[in-house]
C-alpha positions as CSV (number, residue, x, y, z in Angstrom):
1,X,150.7,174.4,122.7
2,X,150.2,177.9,120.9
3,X,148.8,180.7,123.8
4,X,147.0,184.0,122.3
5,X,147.0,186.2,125.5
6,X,144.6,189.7,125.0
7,X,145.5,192.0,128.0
8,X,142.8,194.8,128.0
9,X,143.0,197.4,130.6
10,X,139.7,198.8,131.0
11,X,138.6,202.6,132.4
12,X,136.3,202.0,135.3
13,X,133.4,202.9,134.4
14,X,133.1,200.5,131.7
15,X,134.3,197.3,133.8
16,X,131.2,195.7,134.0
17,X,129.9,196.3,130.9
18,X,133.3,195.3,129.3
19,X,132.9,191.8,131.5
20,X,129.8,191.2,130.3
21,X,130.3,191.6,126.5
22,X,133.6,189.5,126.9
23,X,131.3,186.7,129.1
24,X,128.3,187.0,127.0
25,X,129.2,188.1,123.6
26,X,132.8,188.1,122.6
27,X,134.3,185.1,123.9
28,X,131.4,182.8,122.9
29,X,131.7,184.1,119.5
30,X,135.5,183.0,119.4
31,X,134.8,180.0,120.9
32,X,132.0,179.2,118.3
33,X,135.1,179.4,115.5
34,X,136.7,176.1,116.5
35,X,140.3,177.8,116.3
36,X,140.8,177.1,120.4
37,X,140.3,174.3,122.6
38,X,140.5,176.3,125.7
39,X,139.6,179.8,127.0
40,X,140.3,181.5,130.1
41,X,139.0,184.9,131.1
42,X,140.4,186.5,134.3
43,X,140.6,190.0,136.4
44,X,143.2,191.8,138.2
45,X,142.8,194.3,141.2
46,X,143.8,197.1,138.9
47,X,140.9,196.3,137.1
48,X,142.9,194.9,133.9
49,X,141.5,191.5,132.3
50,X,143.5,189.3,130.3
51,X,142.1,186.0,127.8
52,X,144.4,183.5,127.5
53,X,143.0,181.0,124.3
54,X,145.1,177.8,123.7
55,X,145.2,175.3,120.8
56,X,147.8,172.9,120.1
57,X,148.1,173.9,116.7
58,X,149.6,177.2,115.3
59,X,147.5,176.5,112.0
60,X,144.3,177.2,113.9
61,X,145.3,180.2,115.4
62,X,146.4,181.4,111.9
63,X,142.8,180.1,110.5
64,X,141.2,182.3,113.4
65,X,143.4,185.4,112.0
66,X,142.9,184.9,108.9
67,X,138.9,183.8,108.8
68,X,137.8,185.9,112.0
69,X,139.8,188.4,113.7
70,X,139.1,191.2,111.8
71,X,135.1,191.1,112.2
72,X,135.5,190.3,116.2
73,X,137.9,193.4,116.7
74,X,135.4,195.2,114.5
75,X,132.6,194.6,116.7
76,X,134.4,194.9,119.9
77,X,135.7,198.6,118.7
78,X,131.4,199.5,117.9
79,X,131.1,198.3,121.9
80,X,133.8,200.3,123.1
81,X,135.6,203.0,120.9
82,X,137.4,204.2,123.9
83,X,138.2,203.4,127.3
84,X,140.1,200.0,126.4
85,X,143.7,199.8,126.1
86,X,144.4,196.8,124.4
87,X,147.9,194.3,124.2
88,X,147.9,191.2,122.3
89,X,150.9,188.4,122.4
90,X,151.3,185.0,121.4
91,X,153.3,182.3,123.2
92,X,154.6,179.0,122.6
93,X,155.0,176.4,125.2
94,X,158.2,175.3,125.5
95,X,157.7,172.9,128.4
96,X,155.0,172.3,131.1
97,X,154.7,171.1,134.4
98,X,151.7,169.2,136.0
99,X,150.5,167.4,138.9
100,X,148.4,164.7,138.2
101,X,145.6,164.3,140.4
């Protein structure tokens, strides 16, 4: 499993604005490319979010860089041109522990 983690910490004034583009807008437009089969979209205290998208294939996350990353970081700089620091990193499982329910 391939993870592409975004870490954006976000001034405060532009939290909930920032959510809501990422709820309403951004993540459903990376979702609509097909390069993930899972999303998650989480806050800190500090007021830093972080999106963790998973696919078990490290050809679709180089299909979603190549086909669609640059227009989605495009548009997310014309929604906010400052205020955002922004840290990207990708992961690959190693090994993974579950209980089954």
């Amino acid at each position: 499993m391939l993870s592409y983690e975004v870490t954006v910490k976000v001034r405060t004034d532009l939290q909930a604005a920032f959510e809501r583009y990422m709820r309403e807008k951004h993540i459903p437009e990376i979702w609509d490319t097909l390069c993930f089969t899972f999303i998650q979209f989480e806050q800190n205290e500090e007021g830093h979010f972080r999106t963790c998208y998973q696919t078990p294939k490290r050809a679709d996350y180089d299909r979603y860089i190549a086909a669609h990353a640059n227009a989605l970081r495009a548009d997310f700089m014309q929604h906010f041109p400052d205020g955002c620091e922004v840290s990207r990193q990708v992961f690959e499982s190693k090994q993974e522990w579950r209980i089954n329910q």
